[in-house]
C-alpha positions as CSV (number, residue, x, y, z in Angstrom):
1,X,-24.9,-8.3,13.8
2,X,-27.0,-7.2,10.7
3,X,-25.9,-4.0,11.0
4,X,-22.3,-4.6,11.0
5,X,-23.0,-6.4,7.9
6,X,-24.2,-3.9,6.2
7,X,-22.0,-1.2,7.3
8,X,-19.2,-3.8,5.8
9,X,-20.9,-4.2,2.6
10,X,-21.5,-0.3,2.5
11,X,-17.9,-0.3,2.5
12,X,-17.0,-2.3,-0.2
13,X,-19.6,-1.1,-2.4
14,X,-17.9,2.2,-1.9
15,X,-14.4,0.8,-2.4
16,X,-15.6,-0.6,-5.6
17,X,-16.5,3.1,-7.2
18,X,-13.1,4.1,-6.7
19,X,-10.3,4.1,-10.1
20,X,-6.7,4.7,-10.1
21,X,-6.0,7.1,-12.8
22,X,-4.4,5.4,-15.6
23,X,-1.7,7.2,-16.9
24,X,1.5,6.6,-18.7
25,X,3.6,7.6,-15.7
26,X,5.3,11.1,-16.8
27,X,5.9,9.7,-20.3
28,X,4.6,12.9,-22.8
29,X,3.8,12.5,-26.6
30,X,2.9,15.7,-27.2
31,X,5.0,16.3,-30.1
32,X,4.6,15.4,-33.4
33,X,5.6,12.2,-35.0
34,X,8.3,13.5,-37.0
35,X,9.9,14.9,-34.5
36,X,11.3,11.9,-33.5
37,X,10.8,8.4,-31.5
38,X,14.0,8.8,-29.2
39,X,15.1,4.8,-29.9
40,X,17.6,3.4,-32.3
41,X,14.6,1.3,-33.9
42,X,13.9,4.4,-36.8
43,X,13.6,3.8,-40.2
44,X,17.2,4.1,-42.0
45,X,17.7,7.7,-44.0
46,X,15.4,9.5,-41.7
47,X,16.2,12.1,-39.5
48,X,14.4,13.6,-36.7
49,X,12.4,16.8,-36.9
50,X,12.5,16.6,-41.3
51,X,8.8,16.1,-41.5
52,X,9.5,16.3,-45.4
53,X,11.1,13.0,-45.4
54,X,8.9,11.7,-42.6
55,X,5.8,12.3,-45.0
56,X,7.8,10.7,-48.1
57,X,8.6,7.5,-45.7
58,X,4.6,7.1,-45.1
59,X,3.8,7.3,-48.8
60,X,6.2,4.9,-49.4
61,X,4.9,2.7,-47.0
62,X,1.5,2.6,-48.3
63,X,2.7,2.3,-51.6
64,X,5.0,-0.3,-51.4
65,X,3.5,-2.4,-48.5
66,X,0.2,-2.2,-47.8
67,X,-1.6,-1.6,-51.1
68,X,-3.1,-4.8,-52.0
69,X,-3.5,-4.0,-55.8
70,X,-0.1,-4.4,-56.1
71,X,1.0,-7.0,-54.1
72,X,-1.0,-9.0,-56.6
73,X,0.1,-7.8,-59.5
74,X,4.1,-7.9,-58.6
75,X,3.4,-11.3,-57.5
76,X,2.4,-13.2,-61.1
């Protein structure tokens, strides 16, 4: 009896080392950001693959909306 006990504990101590690999499943984001996100939900003006206007978009962004300094001084 105690050996079929631990035979059944062996087991699940080995089931427990086991993972699934965690991947996306087939999705691949090896390109570059600019080259486009493949959904309607883009920015309006910007085209895919113009990294120019990409890189303008992110300065913009951290310009206009995430700088602090200037949220408080637009906002007196």
């Amino acid at each position: 009896m105690m050996r079929v006990f631990m035979v059944a504990m062996a087991m699940l101590g080995l089931a427990a080392c086991s993972e699934k690999p965690q991947t996306l499943g087939g999705v691949k984001n090896d390109v570059a950001a600019y080259q486009g996100a493949g959904n309607p939900f883009v920015a309006s003006g910007w085209k895919a693959g113009d990294k120019a206007s990409w890189e303008q978009g992110l300065k913009a962004r951290a310009q206009n909306t995430q700088n602090e300094y200037v949220k408080l001084t637009t906002s007196k």
